[in-house]
Backbone as a printed PyTorch tensor [residue, N CA C, xyz], in Angstrom:
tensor([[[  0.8480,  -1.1720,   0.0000],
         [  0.0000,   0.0000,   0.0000],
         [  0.8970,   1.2400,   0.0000]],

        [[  0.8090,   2.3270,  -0.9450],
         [  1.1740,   3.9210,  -0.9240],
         [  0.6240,   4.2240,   0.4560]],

        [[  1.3420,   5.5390,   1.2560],
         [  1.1810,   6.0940,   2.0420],
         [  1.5630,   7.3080,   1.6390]],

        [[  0.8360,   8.5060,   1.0460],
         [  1.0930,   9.7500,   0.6610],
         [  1.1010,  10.7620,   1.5890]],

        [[  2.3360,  11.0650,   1.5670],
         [  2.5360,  12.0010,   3.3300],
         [  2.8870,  13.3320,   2.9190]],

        [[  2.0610,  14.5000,   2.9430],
         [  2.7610,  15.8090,   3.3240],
         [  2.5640,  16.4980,   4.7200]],

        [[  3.8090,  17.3980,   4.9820],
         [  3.4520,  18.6420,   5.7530],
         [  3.9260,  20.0030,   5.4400]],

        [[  2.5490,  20.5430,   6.2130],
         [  2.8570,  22.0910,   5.2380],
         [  2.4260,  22.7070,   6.6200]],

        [[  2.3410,  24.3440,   6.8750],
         [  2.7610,  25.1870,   7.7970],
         [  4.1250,  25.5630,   8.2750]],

        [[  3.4380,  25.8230,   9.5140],
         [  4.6350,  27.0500,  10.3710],
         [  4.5300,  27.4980,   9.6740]],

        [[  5.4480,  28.7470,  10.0780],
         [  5.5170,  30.7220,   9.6320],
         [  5.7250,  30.7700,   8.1560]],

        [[  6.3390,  30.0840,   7.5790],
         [  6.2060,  30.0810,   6.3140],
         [  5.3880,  29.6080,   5.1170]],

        [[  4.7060,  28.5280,   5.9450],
         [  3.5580,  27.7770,   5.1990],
         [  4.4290,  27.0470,   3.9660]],

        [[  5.2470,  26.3520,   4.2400],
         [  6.3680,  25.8130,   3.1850],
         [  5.2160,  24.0180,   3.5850]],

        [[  5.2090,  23.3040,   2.0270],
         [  4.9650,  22.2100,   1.7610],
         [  5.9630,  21.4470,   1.5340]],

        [[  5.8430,  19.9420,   1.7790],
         [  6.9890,  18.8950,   2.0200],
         [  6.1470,  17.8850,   1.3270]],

        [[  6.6300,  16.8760,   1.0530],
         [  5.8030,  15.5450,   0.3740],
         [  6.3200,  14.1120,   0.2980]],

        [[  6.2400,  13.2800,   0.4270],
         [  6.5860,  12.0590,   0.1670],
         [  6.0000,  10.8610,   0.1840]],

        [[  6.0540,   9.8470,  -0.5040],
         [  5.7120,   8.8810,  -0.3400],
         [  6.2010,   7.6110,   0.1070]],

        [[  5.5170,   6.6460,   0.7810],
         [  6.0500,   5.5830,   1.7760],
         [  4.6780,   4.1760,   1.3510]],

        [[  6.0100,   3.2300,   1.0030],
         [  5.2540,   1.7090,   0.7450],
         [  5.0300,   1.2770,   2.4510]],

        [[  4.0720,   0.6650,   2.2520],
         [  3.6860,   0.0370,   3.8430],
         [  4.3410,  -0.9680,   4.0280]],

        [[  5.3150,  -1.6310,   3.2970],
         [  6.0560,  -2.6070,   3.5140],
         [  7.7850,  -2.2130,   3.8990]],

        [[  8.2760,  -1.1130,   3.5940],
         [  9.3090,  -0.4310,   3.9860],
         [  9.7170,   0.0090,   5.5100]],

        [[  8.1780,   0.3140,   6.3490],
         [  7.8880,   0.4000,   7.3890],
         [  8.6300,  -0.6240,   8.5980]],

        [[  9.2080,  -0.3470,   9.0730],
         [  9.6510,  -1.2690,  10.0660],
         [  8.6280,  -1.7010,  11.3710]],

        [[  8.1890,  -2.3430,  12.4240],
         [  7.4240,  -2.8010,  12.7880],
         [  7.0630,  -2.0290,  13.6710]],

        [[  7.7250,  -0.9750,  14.6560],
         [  7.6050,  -0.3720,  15.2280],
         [  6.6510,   1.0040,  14.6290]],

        [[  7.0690,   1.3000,  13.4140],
         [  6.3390,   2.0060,  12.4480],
         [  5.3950,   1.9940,  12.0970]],

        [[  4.9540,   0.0950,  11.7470],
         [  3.5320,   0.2770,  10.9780],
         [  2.7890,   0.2560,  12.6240]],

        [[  3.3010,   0.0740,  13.5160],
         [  2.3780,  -0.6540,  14.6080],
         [  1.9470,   1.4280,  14.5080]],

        [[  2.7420,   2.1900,  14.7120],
         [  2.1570,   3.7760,  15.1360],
         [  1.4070,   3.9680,  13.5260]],

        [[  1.6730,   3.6590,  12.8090],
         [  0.7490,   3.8770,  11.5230],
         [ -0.6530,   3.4410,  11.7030]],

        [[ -0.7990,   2.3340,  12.0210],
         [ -1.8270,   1.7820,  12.6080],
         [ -2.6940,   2.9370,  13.1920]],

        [[ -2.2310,   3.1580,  14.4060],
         [ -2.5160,   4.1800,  15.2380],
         [ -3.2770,   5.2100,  14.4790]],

        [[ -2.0500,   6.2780,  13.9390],
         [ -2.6960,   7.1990,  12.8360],
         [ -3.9360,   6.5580,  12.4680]],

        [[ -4.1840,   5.7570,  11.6600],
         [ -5.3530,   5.2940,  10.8200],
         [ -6.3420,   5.3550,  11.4250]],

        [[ -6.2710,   4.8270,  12.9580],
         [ -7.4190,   4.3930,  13.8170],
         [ -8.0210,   6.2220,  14.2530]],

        [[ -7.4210,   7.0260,  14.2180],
         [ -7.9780,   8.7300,  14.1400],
         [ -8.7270,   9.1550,  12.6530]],

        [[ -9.5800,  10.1800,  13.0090],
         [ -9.7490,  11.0300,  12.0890],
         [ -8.9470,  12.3080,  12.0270]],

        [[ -9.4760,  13.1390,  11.4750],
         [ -8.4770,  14.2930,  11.8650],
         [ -8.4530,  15.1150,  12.7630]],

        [[ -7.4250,  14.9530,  13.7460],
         [ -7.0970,  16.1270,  15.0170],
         [ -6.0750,  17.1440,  14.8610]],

        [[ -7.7570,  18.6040,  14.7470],
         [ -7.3270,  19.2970,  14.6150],
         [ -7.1890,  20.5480,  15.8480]],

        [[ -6.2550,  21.5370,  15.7690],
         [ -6.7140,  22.5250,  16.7650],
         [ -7.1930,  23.4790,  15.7690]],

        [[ -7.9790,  24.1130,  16.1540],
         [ -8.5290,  25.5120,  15.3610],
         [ -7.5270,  26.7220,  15.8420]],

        [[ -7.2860,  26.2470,  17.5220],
         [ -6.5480,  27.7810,  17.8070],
         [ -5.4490,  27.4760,  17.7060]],

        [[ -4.6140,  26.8070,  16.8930],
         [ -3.3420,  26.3730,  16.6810],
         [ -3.0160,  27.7600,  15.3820]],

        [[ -1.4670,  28.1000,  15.6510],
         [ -1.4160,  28.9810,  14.7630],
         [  0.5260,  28.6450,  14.2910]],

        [[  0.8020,  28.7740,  13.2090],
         [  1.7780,  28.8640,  12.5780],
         [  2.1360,  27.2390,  13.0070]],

        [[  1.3600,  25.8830,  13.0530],
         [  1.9700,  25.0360,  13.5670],
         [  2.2380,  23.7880,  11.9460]],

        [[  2.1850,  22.8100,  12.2900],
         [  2.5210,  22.3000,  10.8060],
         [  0.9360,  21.0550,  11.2020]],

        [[  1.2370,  20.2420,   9.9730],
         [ -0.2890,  19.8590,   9.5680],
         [  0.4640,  18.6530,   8.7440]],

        [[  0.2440,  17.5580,   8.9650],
         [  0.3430,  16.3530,   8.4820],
         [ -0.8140,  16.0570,   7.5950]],

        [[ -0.6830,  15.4570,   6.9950],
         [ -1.8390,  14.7900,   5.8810],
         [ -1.1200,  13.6800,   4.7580]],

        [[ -1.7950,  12.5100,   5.3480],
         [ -2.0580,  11.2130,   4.8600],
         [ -2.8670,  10.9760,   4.0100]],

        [[ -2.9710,  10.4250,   2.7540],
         [ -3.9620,   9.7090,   2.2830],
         [ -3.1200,   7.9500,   1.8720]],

        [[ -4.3530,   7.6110,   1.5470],
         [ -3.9930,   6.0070,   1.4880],
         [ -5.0360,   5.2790,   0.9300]],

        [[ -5.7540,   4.1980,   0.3510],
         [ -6.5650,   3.0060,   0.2570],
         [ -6.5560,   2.2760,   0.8360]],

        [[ -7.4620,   2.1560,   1.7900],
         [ -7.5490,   1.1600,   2.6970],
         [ -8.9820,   0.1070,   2.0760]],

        [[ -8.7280,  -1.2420,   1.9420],
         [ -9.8850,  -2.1680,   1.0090],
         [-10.4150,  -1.1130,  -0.2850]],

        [[ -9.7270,  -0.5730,  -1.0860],
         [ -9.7900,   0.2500,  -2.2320],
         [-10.8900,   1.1550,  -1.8610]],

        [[-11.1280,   1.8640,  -0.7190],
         [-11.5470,   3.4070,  -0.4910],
         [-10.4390,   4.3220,  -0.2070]],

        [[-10.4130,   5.0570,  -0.6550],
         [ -9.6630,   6.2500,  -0.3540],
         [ -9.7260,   7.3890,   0.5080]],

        [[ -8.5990,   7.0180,   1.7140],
         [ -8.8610,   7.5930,   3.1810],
         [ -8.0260,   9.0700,   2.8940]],

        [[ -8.0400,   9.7600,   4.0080],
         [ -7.3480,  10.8890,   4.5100],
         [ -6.9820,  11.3370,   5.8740]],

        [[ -6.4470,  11.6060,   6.1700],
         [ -6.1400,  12.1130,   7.4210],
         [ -4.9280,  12.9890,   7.9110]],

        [[ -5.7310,  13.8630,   8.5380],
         [ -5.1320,  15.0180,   9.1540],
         [ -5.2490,  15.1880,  10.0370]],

        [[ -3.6730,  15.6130,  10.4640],
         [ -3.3960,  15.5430,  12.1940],
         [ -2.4030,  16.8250,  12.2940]],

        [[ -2.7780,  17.8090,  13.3970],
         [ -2.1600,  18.6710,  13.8230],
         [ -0.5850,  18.3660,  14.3790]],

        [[  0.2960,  18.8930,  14.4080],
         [  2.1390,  18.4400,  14.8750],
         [  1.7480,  18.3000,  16.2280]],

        [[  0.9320,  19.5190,  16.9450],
         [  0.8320,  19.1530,  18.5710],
         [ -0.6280,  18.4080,  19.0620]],

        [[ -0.7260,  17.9150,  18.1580],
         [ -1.5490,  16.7130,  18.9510],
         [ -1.2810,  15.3870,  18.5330]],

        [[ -0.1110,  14.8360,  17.7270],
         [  0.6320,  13.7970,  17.6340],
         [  0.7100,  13.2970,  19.1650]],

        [[ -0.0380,  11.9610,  18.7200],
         [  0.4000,  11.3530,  20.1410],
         [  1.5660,  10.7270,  20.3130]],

        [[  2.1350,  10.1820,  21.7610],
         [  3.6030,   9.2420,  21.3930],
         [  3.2880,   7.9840,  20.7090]],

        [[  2.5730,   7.4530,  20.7370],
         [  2.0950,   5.9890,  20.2160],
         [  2.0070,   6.0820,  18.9640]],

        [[  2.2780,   7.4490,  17.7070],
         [  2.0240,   7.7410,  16.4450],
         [  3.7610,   7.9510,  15.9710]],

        [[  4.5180,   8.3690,  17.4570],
         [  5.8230,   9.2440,  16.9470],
         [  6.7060,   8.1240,  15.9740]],

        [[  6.6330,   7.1590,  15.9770],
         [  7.8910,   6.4670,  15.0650],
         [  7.4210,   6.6010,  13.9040]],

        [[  6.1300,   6.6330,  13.2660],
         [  5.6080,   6.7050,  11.5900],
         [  5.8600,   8.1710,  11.4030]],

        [[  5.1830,   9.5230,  12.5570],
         [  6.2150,  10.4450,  12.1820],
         [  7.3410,  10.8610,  12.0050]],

        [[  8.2810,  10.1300,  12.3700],
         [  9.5510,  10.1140,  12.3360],
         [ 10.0960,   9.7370,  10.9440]],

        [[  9.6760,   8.3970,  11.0910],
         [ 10.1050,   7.8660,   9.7060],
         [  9.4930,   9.0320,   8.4220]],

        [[  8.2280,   9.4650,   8.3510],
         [  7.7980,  10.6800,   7.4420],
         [  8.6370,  11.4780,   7.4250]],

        [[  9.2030,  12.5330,   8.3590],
         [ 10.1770,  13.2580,   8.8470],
         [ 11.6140,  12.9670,   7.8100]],

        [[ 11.4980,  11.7290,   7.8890],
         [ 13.2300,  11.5060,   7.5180],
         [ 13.6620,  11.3500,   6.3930]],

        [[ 11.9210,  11.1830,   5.0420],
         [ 11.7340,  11.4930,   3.8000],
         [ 11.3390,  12.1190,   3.3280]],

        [[ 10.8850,  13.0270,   3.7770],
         [ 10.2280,  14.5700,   3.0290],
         [ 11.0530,  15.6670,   2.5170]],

        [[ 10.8540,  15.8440,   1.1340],
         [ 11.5760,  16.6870,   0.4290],
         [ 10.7060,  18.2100,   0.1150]]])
């Protein structure tokens, strides 16, 4: 499965992008990917200049999305952000 990852914000509102096979994922990874999936999107409204994750994916050939604010990343999500983090151009 594709995992289409950008983030865009902070003060500059600069966009990042990448993509990630679900099999590249190391286990610790897909287990917080997981995670992600199991949310919809958490957002803050009064969040300001912060950054903004957004996932899409096919999950049983529907096409999901999800968006998650940087400060409401939980720890149980941080290793799939990380790994995102460490490919975004």
């Amino acid at each position: 499965m594709k995992i289409h990852c950008a983030k865009s914000g902070g003060f500059m509102g600069r966009l990042q992008s990448c993509t990630l096979e679900l099999d590249e994922l190391n286990p610790s990874e897909n287990e917080a990917f997981k995670e992600v999936v199991k949310k919809k999107d958490l957002r803050d409204e009064n969040a300001r200049d912060s950054f903004v994750y957004c996932f899409s994916f096919e999950e049983n050939n529907i096409p999901k999305e999800i968006n998650i604010e940087e400060s409401l990343i939980q720890e149980n999500m941080q290793a799939f952000i990380d790994k995102v983090n460490s490919k975004l151009t």
